[in-house]
DOMI-153419 format. One record per residue: residue in three letters; y, x, z of N, C-alpha, C in turn. Coordinates in steps of 0.001 Angstrom, whole numbers, padded with zeros to 6 digits, always signed. Layout:
<atoms>
ALAYXZYXZYXZ
...
</atoms>
This chain:
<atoms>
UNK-038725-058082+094663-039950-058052+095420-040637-056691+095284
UNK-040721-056133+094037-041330-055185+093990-040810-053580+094905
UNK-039307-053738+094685-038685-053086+095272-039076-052838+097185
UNK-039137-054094+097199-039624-054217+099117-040655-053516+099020
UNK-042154-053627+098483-043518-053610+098109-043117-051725+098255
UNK-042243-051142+097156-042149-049893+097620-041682-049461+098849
UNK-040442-049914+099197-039767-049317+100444-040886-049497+101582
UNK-041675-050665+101555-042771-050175+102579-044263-049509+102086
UNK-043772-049219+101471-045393-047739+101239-046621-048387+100327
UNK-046377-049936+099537-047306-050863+099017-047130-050679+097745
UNK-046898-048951+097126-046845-048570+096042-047848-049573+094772
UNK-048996-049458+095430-049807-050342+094152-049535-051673+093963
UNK-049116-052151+094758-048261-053636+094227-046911-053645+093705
UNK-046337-052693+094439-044821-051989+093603-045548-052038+091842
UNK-046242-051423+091759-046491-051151+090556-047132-052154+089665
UNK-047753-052820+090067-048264-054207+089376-047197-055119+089460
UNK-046222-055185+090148-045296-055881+090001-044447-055457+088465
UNK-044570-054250+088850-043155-053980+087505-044047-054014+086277
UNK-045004-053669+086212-045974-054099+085005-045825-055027+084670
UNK-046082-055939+085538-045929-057817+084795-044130-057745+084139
UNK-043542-057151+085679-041974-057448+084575-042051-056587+082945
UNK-042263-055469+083445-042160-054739+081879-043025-055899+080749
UNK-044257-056442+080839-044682-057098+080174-044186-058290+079354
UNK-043421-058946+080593-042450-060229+080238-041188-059739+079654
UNK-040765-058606+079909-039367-058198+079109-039848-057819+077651
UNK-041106-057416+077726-041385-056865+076097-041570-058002+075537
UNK-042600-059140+076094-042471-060464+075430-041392-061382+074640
UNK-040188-060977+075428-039122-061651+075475-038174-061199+074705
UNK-038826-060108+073829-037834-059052+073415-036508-058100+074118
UNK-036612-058586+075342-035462-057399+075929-035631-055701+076349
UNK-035356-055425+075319-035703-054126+075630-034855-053434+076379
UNK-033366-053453+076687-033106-053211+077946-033280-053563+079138
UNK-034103-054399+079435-034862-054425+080860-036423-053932+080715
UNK-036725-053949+080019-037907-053638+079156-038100-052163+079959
UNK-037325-051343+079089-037008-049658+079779-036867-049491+080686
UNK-036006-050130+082092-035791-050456+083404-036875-050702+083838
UNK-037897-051130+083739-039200-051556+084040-040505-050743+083908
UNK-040120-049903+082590-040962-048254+083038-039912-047199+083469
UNK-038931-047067+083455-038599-046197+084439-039280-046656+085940
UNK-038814-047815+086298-039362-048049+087548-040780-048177+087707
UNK-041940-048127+086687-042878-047591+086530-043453-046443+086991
UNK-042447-045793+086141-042605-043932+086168-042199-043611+087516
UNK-041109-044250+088532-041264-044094+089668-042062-043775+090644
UNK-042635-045420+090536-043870-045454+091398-045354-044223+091376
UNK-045451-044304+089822-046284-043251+089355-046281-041492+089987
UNK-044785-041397+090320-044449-040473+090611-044315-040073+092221
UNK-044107-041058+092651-044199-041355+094211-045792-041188+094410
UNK-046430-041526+093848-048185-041683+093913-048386-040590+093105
UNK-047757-039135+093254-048254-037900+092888-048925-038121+091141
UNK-048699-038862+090485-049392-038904+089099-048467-038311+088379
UNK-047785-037242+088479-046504-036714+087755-047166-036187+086173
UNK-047961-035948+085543-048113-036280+084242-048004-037680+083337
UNK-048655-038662+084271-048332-040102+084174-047174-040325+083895
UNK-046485-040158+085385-044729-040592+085406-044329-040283+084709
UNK-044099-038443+083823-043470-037829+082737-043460-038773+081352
UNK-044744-039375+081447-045464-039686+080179-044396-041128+079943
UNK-044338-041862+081095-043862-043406+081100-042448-043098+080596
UNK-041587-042119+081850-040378-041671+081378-039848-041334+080268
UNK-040693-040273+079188-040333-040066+078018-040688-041442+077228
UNK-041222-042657+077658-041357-044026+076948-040275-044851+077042
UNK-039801-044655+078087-038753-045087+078620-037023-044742+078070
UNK-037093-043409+078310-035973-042798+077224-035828-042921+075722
UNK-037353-042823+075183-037354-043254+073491-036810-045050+073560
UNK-037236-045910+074641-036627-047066+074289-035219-046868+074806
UNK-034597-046638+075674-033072-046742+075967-032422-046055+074452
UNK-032962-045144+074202-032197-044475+072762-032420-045303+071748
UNK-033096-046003+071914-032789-047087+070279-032552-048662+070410
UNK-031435-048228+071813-030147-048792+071829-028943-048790+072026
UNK-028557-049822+071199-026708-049507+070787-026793-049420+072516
UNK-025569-048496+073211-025079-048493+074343-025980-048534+075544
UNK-027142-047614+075013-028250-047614+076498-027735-046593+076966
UNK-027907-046771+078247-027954-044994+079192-028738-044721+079642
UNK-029025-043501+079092-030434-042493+079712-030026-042100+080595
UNK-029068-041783+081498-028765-041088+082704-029601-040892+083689
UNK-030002-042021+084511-030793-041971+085089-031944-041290+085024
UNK-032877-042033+083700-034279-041403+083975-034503-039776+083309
UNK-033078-039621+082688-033008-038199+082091-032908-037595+083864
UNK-032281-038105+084188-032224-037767+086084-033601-037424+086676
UNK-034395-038466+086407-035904-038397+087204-036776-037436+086325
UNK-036758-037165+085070-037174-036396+084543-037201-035116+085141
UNK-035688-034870+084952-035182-033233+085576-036033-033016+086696
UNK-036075-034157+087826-036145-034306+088735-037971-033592+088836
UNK-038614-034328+088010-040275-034395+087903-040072-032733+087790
UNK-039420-032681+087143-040000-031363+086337-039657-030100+086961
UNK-038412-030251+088086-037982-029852+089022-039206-028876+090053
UNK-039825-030383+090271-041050-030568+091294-042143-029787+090746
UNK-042462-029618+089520-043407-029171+088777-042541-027733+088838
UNK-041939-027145+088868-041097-025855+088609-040781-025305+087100
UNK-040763-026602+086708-040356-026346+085381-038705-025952+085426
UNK-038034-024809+085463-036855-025006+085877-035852-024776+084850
UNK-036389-024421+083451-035247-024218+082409-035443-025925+081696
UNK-037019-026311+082016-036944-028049+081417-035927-028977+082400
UNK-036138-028483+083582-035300-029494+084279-033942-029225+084374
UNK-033328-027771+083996-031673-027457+084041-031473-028117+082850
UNK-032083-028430+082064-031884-029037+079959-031540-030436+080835
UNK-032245-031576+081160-032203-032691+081288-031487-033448+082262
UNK-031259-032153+083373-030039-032415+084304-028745-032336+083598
UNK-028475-031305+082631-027629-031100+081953-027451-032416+081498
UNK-028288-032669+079986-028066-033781+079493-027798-035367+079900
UNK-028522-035439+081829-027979-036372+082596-026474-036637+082774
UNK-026372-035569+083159-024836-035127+083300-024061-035492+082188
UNK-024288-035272+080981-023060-035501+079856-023182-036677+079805
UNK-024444-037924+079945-024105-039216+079908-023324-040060+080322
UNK-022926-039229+081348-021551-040247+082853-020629-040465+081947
</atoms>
């Protein structure tokens, strides 16, 4: 649902949506969906121009995938690069593209 909520431009419900999920995954102890749930956080955040925000969720997001057996950061090491890209951070974002890259 939340996913639709974005693809049509209803970012702030996109985002209250994945809040409640992130909430119920932390409840539940799953922290691999848990992380999936602020990345897709940090998305929305980022789509809605809050790119200090998004950075902020993302690096929350990566500290939880890393303290697990067999998480992959790929991705949001991806959106990172990506943020930081946008920001012209361009030796932060060649580091994290890099490090996207060695995760495959």
């Amino acid at each position: 649902m939340a996913i639709n909520y974005a693809n049509e431009g209803k970012l702030d419900g996109a985002l209250e949506l994945y809040q409640d999920a992130k909430a119920h995954f932390e409840k539940s102890g799953d922290k691999n969906n848990a992380s999936t749930a602020l990345t897709n956080i940090a998305d929305i955040m980022y789509l809605q121009g809050n790119l200090p925000g998004a950075e902020k969720v993302y690096k929350q997001s990566l500290d939880l995938i890393s303290s697990l057996d067999g998480g992959e950061p790929g991705y949001t090491l991806s959106r990172i690069a990506d943020l930081e890209l946008t920001e012209g951070r361009l030796k932060d974002a060649k580091l994290h593209a890099k490090q996207a890259v060695e995760t495959l």
